[in-house]
PQR file with spaces between the fields and no chain letter, atoms N, CA, C, O and H, PARSE charges and radii, in Angstrom:
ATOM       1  N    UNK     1       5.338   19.003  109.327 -0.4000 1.5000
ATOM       2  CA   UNK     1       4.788   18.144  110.348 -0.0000 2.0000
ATOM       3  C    UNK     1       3.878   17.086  109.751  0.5500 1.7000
ATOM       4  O    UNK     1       3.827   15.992  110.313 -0.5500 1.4000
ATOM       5  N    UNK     2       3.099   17.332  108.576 -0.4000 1.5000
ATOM       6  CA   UNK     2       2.235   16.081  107.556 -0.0000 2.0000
ATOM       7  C    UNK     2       2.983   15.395  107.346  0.5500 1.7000
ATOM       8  O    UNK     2       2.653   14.355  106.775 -0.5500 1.4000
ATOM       9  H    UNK     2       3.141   18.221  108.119  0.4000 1.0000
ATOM      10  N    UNK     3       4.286   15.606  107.676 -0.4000 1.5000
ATOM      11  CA   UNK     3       5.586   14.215  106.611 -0.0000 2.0000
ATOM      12  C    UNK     3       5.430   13.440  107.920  0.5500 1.7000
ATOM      13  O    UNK     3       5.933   12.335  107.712 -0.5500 1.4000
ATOM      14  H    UNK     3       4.554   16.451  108.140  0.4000 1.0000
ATOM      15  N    UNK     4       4.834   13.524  109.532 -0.4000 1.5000
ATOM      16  CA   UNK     4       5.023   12.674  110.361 -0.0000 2.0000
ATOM      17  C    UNK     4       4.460   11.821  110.547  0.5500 1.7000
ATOM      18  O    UNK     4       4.894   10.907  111.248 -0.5500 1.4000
ATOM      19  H    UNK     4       4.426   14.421  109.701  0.4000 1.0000
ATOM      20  N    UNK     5       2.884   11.801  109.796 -0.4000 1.5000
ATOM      21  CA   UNK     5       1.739   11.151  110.316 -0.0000 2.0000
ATOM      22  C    UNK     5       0.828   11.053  109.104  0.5500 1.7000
ATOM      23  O    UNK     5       1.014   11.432  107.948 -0.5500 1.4000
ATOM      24  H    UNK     5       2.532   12.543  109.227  0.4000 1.0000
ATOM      25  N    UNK     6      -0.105   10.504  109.616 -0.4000 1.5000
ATOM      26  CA   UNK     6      -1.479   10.468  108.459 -0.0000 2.0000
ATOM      27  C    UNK     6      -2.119   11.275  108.478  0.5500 1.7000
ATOM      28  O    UNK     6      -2.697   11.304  109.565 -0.5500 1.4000
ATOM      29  H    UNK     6      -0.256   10.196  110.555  0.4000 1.0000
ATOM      30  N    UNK     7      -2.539   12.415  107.553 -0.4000 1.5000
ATOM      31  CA   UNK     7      -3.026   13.678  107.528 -0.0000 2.0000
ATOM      32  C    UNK     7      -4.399   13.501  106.644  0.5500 1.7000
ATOM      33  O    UNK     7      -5.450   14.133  106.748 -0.5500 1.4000
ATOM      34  H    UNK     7      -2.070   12.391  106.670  0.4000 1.0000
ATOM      35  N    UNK     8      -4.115   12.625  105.898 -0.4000 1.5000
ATOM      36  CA   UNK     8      -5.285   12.475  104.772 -0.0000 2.0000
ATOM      37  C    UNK     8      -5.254   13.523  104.033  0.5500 1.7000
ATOM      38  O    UNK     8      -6.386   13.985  103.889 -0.5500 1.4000
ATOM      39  H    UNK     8      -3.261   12.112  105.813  0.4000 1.0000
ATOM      40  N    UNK     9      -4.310   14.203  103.408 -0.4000 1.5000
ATOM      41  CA   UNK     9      -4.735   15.370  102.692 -0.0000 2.0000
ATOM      42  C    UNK     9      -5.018   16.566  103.373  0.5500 1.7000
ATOM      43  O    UNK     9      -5.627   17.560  102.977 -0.5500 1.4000
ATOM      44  H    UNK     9      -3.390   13.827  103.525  0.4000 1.0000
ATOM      45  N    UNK    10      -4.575   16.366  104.275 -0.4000 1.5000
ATOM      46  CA   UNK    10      -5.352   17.787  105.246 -0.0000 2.0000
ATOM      47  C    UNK    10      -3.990   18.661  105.466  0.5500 1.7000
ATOM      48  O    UNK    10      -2.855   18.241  105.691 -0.5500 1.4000
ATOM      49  H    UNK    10      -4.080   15.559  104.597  0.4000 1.0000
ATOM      50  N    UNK    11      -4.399   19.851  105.347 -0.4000 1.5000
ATOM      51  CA   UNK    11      -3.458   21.115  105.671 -0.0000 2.0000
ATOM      52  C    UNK    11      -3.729   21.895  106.327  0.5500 1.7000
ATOM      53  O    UNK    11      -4.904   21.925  106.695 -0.5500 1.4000
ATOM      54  H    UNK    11      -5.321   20.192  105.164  0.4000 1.0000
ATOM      55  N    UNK    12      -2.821   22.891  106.797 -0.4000 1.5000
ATOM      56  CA   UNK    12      -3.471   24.402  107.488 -0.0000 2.0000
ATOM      57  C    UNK    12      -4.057   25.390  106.655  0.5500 1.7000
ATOM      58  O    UNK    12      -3.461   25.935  105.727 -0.5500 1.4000
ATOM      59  H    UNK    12      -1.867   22.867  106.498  0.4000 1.0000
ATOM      60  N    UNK    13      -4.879   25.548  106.890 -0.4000 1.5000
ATOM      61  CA   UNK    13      -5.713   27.053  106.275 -0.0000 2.0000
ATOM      62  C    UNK    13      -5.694   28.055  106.850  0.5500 1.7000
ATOM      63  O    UNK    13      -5.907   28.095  108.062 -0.5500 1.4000
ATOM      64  H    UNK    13      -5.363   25.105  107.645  0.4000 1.0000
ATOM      65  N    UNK    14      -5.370   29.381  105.951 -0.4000 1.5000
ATOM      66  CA   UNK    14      -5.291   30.488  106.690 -0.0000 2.0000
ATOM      67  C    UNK    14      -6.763   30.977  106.450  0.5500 1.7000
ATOM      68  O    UNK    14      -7.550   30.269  105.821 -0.5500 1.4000
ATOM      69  H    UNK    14      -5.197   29.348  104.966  0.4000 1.0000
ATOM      70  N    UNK    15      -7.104   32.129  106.930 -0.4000 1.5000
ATOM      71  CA   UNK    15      -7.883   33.412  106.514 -0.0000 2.0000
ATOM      72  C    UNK    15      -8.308   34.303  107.881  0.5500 1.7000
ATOM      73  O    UNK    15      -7.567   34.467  108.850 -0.5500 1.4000
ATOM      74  H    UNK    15      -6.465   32.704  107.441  0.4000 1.0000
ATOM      75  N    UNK    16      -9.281   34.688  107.777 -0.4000 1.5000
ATOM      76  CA   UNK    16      -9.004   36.113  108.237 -0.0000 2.0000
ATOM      77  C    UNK    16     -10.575   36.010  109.966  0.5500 1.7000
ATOM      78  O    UNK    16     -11.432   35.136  110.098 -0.5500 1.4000
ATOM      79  H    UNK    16      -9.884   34.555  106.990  0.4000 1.0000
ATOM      80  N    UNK    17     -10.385   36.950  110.676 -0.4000 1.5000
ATOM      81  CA   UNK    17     -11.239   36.534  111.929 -0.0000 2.0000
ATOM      82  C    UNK    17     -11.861   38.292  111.540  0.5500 1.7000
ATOM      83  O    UNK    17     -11.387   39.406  111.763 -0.5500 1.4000
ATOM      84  H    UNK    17      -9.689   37.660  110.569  0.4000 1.0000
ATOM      85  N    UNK    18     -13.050   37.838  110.911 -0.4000 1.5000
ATOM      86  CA   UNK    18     -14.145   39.262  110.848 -0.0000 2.0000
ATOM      87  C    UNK    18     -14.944   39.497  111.935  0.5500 1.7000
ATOM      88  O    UNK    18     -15.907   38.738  112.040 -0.5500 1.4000
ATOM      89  H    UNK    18     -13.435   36.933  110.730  0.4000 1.0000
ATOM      90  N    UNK    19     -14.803   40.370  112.802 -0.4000 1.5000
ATOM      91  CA   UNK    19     -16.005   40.863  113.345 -0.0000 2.0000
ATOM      92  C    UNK    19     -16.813   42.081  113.183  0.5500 1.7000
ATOM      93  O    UNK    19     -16.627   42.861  112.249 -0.5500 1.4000
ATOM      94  H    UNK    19     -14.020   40.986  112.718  0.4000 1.0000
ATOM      95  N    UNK    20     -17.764   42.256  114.144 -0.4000 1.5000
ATOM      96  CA   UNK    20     -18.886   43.351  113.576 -0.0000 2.0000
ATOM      97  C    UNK    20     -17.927   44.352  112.607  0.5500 1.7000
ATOM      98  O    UNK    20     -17.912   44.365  111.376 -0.5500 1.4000
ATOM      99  H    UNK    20     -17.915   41.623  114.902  0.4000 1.0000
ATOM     100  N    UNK    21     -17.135   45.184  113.530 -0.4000 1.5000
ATOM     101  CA   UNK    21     -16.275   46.385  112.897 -0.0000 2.0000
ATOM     102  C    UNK    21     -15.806   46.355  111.457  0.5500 1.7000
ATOM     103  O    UNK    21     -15.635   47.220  110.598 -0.5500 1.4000
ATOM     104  H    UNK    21     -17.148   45.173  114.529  0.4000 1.0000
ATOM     105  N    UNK    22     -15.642   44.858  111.517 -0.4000 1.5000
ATOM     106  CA   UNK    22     -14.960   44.236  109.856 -0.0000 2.0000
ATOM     107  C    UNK    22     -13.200   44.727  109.823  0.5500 1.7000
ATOM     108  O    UNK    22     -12.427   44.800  108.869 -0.5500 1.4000
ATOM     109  H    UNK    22     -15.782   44.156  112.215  0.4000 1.0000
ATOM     110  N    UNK    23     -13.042   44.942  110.951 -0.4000 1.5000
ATOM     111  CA   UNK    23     -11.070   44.951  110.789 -0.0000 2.0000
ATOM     112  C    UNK    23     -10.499   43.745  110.932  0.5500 1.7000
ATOM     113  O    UNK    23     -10.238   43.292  112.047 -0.5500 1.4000
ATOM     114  H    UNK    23     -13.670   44.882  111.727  0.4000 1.0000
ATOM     115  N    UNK    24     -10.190   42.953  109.552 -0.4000 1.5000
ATOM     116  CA   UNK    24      -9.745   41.732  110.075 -0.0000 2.0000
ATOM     117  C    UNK    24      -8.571   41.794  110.227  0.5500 1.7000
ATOM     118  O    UNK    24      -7.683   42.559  109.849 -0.5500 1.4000
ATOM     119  H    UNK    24     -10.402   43.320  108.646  0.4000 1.0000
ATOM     120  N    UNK    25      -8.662   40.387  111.181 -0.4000 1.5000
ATOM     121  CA   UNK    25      -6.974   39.616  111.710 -0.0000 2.0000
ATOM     122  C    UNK    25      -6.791   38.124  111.140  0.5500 1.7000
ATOM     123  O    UNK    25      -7.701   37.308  110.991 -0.5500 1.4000
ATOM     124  H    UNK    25      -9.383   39.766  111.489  0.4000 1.0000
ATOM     125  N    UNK    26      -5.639   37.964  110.896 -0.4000 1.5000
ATOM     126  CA   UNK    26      -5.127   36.803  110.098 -0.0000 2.0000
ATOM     127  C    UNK    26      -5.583   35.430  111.219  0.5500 1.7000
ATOM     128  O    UNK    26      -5.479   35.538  112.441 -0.5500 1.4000
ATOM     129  H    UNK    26      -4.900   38.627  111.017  0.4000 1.0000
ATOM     130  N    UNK    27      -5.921   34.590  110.753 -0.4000 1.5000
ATOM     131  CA   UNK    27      -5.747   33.598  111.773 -0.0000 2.0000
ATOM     132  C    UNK    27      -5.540   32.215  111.033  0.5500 1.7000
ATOM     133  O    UNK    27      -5.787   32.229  109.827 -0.5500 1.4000
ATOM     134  H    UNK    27      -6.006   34.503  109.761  0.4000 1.0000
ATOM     135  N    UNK    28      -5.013   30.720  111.734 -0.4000 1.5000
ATOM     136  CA   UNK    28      -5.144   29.815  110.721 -0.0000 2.0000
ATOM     137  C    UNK    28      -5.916   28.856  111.579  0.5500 1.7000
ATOM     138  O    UNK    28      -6.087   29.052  112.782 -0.5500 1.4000
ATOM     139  H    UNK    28      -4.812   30.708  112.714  0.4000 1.0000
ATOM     140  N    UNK    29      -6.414   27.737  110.881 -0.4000 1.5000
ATOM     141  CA   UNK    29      -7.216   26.604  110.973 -0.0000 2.0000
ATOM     142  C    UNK    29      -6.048   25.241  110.961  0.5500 1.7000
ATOM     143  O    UNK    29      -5.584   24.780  109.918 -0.5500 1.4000
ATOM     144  H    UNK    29      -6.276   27.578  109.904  0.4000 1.0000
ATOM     145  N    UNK    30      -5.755   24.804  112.162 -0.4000 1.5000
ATOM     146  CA   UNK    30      -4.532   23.356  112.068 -0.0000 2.0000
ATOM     147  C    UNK    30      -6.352   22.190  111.947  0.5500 1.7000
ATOM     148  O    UNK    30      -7.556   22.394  112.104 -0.5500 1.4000
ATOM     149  H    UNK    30      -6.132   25.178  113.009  0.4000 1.0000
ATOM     150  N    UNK    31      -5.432   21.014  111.578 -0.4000 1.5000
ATOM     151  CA   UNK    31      -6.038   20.108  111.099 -0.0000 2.0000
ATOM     152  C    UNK    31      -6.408   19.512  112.243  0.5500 1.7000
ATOM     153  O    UNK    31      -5.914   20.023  113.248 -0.5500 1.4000
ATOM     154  H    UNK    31      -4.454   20.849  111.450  0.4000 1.0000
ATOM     155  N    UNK    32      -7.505   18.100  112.504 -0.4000 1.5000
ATOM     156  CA   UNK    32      -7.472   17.653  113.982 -0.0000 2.0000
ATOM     157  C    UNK    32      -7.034   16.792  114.268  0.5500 1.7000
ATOM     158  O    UNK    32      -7.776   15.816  114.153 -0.5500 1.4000
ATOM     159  H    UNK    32      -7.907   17.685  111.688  0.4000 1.0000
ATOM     160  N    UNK    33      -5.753   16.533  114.761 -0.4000 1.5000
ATOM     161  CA   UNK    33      -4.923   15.861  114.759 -0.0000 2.0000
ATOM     162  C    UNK    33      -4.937   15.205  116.238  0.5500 1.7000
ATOM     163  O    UNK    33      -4.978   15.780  117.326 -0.5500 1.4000
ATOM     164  H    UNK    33      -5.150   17.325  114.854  0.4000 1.0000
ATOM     165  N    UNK    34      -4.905   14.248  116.031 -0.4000 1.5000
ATOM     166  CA   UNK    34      -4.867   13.175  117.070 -0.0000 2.0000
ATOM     167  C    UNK    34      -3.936   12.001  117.397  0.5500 1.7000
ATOM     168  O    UNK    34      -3.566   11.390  116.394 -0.5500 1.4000
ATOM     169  H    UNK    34      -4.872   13.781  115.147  0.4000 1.0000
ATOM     170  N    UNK    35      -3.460   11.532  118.598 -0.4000 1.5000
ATOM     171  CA   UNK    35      -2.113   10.859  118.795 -0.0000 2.0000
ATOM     172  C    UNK    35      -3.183    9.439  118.997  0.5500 1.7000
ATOM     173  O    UNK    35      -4.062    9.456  119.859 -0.5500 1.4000
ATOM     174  H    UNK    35      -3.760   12.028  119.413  0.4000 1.0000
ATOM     175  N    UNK    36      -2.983    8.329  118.151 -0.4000 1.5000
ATOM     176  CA   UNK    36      -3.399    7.037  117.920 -0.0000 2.0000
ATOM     177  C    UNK    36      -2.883    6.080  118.096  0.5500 1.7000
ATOM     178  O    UNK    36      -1.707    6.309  117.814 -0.5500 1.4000
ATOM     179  H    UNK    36      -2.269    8.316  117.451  0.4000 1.0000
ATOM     180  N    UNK    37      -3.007    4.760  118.493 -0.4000 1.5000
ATOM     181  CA   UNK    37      -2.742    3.398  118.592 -0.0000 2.0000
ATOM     182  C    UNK    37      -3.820    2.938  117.194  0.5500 1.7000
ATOM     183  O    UNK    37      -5.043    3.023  117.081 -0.5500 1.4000
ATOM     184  H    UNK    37      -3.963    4.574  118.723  0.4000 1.0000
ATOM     185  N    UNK    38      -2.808    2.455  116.289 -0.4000 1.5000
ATOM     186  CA   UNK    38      -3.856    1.869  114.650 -0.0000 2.0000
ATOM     187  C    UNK    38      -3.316    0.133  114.956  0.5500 1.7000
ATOM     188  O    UNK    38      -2.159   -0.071  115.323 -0.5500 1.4000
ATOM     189  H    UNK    38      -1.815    2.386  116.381  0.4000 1.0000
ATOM     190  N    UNK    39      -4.184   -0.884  114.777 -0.4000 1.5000
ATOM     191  CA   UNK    39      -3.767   -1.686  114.705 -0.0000 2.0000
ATOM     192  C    UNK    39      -3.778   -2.297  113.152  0.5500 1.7000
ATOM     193  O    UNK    39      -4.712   -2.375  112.354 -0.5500 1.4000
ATOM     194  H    UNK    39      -5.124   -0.718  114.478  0.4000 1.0000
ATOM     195  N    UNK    40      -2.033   -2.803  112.999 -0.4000 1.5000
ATOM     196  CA   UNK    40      -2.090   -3.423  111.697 -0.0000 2.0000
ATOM     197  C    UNK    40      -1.971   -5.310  112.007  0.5500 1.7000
ATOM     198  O    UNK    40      -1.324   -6.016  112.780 -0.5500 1.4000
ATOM     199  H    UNK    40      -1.275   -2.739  113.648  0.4000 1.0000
ATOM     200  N    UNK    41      -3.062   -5.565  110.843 -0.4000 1.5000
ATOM     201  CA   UNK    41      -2.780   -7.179  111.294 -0.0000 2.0000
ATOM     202  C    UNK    41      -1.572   -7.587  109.999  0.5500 1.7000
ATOM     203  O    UNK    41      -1.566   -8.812  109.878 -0.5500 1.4000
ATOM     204  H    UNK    41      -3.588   -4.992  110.216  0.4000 1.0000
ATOM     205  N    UNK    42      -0.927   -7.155  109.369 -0.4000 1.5000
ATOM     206  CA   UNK    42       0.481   -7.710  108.788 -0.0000 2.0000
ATOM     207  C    UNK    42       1.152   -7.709  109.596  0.5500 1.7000
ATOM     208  O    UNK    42       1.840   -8.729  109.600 -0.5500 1.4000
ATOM     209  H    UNK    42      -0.932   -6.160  109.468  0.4000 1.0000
ATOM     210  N    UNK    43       1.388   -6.941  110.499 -0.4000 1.5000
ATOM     211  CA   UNK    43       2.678   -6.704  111.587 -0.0000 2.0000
ATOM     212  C    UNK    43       2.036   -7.344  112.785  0.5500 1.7000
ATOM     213  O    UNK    43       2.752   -7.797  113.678 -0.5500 1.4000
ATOM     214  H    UNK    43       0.829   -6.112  110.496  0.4000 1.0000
ATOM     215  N    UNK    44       0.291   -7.426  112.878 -0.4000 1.5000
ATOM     216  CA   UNK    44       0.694   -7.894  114.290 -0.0000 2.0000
ATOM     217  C    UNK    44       0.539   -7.153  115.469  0.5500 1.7000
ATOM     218  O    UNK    44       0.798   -7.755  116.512 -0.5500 1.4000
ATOM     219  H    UNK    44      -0.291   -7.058  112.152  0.4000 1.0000
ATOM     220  N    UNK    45       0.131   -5.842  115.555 -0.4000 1.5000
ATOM     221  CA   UNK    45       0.801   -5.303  116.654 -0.0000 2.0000
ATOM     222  C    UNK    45       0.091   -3.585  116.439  0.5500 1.7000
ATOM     223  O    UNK    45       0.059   -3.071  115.321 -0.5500 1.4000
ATOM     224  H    UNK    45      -0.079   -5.354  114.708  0.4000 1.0000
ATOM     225  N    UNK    46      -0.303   -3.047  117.369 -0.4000 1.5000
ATOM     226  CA   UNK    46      -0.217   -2.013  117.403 -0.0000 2.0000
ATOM     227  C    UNK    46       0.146   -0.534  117.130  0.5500 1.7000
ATOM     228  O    UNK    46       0.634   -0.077  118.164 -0.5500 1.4000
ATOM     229  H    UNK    46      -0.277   -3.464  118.277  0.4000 1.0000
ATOM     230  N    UNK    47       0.094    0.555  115.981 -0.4000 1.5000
ATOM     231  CA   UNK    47       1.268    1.230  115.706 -0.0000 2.0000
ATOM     232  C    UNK    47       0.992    2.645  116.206  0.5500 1.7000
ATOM     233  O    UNK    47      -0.027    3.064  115.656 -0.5500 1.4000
ATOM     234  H    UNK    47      -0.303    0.184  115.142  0.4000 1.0000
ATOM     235  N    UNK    48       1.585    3.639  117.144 -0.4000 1.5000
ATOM     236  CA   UNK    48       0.477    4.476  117.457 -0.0000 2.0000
ATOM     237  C    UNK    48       0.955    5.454  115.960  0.5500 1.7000
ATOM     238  O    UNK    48       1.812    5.021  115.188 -0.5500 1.4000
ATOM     239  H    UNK    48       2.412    3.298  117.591  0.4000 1.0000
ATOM     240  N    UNK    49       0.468    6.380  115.804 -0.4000 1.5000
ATOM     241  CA   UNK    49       0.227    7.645  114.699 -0.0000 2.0000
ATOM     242  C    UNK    49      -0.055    9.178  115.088  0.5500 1.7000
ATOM     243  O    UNK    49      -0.956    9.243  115.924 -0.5500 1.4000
ATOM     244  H    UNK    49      -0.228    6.732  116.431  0.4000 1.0000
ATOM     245  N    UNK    50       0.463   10.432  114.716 -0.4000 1.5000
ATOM     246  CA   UNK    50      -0.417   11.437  114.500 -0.0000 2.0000
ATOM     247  C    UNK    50      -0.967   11.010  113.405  0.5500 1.7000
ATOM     248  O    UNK    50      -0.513   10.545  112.359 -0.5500 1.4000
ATOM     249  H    UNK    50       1.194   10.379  114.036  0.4000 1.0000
ATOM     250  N    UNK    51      -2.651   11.373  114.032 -0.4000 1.5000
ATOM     251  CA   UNK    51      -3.573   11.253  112.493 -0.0000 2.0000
ATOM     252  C    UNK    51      -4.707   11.851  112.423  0.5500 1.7000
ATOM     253  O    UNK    51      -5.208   11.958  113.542 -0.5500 1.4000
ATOM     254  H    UNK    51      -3.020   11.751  114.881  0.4000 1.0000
ATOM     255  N    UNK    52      -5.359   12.306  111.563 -0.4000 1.5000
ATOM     256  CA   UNK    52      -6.333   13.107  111.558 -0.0000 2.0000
ATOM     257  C    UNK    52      -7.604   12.551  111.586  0.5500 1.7000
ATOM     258  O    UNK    52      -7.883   11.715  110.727 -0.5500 1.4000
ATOM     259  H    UNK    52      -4.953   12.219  110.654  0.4000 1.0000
ATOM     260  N    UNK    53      -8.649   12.957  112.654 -0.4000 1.5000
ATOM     261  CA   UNK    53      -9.498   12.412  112.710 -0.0000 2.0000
ATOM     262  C    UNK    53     -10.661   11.552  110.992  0.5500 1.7000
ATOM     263  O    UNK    53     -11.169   10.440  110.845 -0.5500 1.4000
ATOM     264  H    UNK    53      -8.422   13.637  113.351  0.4000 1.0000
ATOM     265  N    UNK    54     -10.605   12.881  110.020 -0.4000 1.5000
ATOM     266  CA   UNK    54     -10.965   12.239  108.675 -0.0000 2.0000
ATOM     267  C    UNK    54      -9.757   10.959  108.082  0.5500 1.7000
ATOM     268  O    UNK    54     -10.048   10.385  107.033 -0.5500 1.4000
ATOM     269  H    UNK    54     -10.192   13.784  110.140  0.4000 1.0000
ATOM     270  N    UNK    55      -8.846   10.695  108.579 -0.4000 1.5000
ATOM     271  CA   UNK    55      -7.502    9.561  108.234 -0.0000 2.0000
ATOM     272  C    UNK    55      -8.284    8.376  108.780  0.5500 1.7000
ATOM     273  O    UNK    55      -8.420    7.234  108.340 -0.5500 1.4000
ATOM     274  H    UNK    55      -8.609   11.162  109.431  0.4000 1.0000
ATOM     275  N    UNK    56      -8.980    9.259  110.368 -0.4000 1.5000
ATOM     276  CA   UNK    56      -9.681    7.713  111.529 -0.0000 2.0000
ATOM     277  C    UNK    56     -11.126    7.255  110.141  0.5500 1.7000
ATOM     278  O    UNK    56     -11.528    6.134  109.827 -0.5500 1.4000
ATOM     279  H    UNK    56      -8.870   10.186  110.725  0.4000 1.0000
ATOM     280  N    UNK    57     -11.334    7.898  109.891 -0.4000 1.5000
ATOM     281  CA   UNK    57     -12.942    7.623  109.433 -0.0000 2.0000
ATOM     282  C    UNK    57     -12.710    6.858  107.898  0.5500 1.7000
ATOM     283  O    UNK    57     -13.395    5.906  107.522 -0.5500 1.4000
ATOM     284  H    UNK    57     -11.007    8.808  110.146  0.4000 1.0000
ATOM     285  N    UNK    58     -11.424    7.579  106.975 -0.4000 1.5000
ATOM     286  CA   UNK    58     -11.062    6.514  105.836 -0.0000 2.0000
ATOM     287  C    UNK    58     -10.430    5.249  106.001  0.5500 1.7000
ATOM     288  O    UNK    58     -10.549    4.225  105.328 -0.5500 1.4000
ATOM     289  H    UNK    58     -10.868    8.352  107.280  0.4000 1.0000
ATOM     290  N    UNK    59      -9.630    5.526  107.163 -0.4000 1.5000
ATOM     291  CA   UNK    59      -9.179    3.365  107.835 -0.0000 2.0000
ATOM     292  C    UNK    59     -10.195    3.059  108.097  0.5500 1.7000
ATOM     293  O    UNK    59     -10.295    2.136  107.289 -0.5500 1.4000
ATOM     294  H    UNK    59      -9.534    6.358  107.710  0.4000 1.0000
ATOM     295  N    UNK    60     -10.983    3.070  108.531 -0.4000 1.5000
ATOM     296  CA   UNK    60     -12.601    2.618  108.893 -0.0000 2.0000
ATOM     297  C    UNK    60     -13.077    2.140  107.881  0.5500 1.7000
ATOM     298  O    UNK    60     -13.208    0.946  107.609 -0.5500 1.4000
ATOM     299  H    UNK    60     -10.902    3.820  109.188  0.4000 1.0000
ATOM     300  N    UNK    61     -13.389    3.129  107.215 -0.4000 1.5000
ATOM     301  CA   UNK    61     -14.383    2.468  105.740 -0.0000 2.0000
ATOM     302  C    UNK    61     -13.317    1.996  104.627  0.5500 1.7000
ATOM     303  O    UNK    61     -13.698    1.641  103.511 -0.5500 1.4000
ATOM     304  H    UNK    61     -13.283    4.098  107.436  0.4000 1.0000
ATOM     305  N    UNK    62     -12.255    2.009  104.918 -0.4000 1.5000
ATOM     306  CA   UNK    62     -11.524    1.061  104.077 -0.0000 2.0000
ATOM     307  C    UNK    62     -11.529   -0.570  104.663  0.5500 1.7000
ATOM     308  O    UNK    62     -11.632   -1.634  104.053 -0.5500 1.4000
ATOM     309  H    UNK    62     -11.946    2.296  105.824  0.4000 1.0000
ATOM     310  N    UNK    63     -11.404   -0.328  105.816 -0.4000 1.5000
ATOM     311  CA   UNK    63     -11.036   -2.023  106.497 -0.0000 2.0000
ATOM     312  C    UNK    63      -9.869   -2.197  107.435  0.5500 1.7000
ATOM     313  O    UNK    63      -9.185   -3.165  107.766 -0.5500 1.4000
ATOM     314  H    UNK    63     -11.321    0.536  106.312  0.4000 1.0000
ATOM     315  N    UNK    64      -9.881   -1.218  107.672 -0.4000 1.5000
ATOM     316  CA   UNK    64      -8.211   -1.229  108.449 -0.0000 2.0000
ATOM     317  C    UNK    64      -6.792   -0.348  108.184  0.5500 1.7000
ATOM     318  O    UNK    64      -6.981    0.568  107.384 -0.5500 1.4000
ATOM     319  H    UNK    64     -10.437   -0.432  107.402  0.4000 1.0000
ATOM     320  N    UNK    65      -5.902   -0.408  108.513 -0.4000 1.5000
ATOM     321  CA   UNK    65      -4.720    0.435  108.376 -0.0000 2.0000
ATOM     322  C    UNK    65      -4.157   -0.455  107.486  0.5500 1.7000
ATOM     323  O    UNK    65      -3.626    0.395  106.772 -0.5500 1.4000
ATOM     324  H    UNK    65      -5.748   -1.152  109.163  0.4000 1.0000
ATOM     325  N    UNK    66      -3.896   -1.366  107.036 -0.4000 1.5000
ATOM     326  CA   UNK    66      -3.298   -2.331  105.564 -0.0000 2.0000
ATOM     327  C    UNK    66      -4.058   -1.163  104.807  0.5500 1.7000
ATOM     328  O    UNK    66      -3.847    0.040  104.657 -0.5500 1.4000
ATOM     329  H    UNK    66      -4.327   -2.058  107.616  0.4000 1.0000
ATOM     330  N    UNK    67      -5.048   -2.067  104.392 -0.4000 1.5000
ATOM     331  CA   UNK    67      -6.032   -1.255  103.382 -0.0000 2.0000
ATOM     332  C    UNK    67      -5.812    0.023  102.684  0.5500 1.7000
ATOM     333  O    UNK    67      -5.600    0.221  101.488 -0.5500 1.4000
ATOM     334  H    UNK    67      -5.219   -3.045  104.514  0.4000 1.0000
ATOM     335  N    UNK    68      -5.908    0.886  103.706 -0.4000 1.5000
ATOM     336  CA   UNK    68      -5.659    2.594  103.923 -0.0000 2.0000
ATOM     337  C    UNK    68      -4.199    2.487  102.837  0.5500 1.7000
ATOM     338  O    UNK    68      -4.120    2.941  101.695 -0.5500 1.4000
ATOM     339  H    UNK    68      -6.080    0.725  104.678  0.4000 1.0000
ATOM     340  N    UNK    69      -3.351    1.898  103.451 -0.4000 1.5000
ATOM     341  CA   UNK    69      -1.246    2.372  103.259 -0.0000 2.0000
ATOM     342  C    UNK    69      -1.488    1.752  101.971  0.5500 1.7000
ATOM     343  O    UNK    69      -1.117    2.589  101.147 -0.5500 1.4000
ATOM     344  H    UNK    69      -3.415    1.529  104.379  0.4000 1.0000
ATOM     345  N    UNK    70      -1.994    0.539  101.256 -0.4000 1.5000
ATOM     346  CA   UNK    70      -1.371    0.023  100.252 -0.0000 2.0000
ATOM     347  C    UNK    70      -2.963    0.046   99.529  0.5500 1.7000
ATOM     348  O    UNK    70      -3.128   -0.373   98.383 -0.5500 1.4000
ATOM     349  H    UNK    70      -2.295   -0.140  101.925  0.4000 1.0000
């Protein structure tokens, strides 16, 4: 599903849900993924994305979605 969108490096993590008793259960951590409108000014136009909120915060401090891809 990372091959669809901008993930930034981000994956699922597994590990384990401890409570008092300490019998753990497996659980995983998905990334925070968010359905976006990025605007690119080469194209012009609007592109929406799955993308991960840390993807939103590196187009940001890069300058844009150009920036970010190339």
């Amino acid at each position: 599903r990372s091959l669809r969108g901008l993930y930034d490096g981000k994956d699922v993590r597994f590990g384990n849900n401890v409570p008092f008793s300490l019998k753990k259960t497996r659980r995983r951590w998905n990334p925070n993924v968010q359905l976006k409108r990025v605007y690119s000014e080469i194209l012009g136009e609007m592109i929406p994305f799955h993308i991960t909120t840390s993807a939103l915060r590196s187009i940001d401090k890069m300058g844009g979605l150009d920036n970010y891809l190339l």
